[in-house]
C-alpha positions in Angstrom: 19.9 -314.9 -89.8 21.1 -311.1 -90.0 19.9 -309.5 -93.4 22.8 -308.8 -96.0 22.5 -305.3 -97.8 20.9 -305.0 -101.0 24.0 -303.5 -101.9 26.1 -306.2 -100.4 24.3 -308.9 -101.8 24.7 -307.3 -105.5 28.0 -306.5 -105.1 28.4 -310.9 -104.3 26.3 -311.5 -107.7 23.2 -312.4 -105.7 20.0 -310.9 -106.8 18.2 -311.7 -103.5 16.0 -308.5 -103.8 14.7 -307.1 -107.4 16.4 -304.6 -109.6 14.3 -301.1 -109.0 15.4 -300.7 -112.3 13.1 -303.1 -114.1 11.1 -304.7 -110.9 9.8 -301.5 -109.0 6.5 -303.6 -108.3 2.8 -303.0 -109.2 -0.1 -303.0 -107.6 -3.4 -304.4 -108.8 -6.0 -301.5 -109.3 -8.9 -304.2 -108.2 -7.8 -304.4 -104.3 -8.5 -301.7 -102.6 -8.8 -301.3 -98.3 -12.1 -301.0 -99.3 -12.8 -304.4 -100.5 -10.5 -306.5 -99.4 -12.7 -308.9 -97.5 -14.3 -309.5 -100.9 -11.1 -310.1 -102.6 -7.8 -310.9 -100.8 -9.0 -311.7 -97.9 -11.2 -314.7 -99.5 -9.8 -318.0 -99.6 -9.2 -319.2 -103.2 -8.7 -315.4 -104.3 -5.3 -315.5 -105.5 -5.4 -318.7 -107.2 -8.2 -317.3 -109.3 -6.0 -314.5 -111.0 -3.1 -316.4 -111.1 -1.3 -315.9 -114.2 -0.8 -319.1 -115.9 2.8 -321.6 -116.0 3.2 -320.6 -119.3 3.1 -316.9 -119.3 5.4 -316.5 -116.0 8.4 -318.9 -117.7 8.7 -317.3 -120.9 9.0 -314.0 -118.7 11.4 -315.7 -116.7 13.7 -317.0 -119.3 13.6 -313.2 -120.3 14.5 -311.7 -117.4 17.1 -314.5 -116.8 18.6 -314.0 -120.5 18.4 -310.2 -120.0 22.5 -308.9 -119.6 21.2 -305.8 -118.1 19.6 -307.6 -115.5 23.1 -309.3 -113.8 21.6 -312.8 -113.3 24.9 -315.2 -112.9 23.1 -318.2 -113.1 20.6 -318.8 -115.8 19.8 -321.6 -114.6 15.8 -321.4 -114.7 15.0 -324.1 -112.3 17.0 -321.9 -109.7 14.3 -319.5 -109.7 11.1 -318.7 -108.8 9.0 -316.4 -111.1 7.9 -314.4 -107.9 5.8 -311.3 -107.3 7.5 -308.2 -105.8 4.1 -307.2 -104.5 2.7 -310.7 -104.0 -0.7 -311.2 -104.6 -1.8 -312.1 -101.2 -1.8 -308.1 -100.2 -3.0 -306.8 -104.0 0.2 -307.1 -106.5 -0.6 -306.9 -109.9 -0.9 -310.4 -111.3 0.4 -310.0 -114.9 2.5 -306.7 -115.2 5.7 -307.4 -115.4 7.1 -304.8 -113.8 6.0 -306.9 -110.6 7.9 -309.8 -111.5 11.1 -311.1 -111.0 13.2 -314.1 -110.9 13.4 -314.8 -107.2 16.4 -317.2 -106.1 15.0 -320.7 -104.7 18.4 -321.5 -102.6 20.5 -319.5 -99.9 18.9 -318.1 -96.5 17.2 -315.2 -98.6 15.0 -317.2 -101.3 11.4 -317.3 -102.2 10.4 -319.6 -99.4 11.9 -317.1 -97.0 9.7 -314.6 -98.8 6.8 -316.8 -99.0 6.8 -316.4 -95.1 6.4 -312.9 -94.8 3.8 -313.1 -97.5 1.6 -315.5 -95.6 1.8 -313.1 -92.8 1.5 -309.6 -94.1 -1.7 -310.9 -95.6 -2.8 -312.2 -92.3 -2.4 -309.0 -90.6 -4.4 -307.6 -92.9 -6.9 -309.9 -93.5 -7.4 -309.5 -89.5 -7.0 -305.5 -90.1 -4.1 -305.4 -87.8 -2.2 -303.5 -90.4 -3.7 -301.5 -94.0 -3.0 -302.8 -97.3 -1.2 -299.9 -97.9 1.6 -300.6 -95.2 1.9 -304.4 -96.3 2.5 -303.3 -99.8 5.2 -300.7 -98.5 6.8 -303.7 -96.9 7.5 -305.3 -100.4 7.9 -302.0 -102.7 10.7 -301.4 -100.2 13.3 -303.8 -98.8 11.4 -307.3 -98.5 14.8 -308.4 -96.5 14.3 -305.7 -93.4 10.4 -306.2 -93.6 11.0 -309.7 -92.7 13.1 -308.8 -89.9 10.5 -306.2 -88.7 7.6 -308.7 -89.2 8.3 -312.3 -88.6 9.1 -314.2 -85.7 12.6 -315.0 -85.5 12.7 -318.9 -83.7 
């Protein structure tokens, strides 16, 4: 699966990575390298500080209704309210400038995403790589992160 351009795919109506413009990803002040065995790296951690169903589809329908934001389809169960900087490596929970509408369908959805997620918090948690360079992989181009990072089969 080669990786489209962010360019490319905007240019096709796709929003496959976030807009910089209104998604340039936060991070969450309480994970540090410091502490991450104490936080991230502890089972149950990010369901804990999970924001709630609620709060993440109203912001959803917003960013969806939003015609500044160049979402084609509306269609809200075509989306997943996903976190640029996921939680698993210290994204901000609740700001929404870390939130997006991420595409459940085509090669480059959120289940793709949810892959390199898994792993970059893996690495981490085994301090093969810093929190710092797993949150550069998603406040830059999630798409070539993934080709850098997972195992292609």
């Amino acid at each position: 699966m080669s990786a489209p351009s962010e360019s490319s795919a905007q240019a096709t109506g796709a929003r496959i990575v976030p807009d910089r413009r209104f998604t340039p990803g936060a991070i969450n002040p309480d994970v540090t390298q410091a502490n991450i065995d104490s936080t991230i790296c502890v089972p149950g951690f990010t369901k804990s500080i999970r924001p709630p169903a609620r709060y993440t589809s109203r912001l959803k329908r917003e960013q969806l209704d939003g015609p500044a934001r160049g979402y084609d389809d509306r269609e809200m169960r075509d989306y997943e309210e996903d976190h640029d900087v996921p939680l698993e490596v210290g994204g901000n929970p609740t700001d929404p400038r870390n939130q997006w509408p991420g595409p459940l369908h085509g090669p480059w959805n959120a289940h793709t995403k949810d892959k390199l997620e898994n792993l970059m918090h893996a690495l981490v948690c085994s301090h093969q790589i810093t929190l710092a360079e797993a949150q550069a992989a998603f406040l830059g181009d999630w798409i070539a992160a993934h080709g850098k990072y997972v195992v292609q089969k």
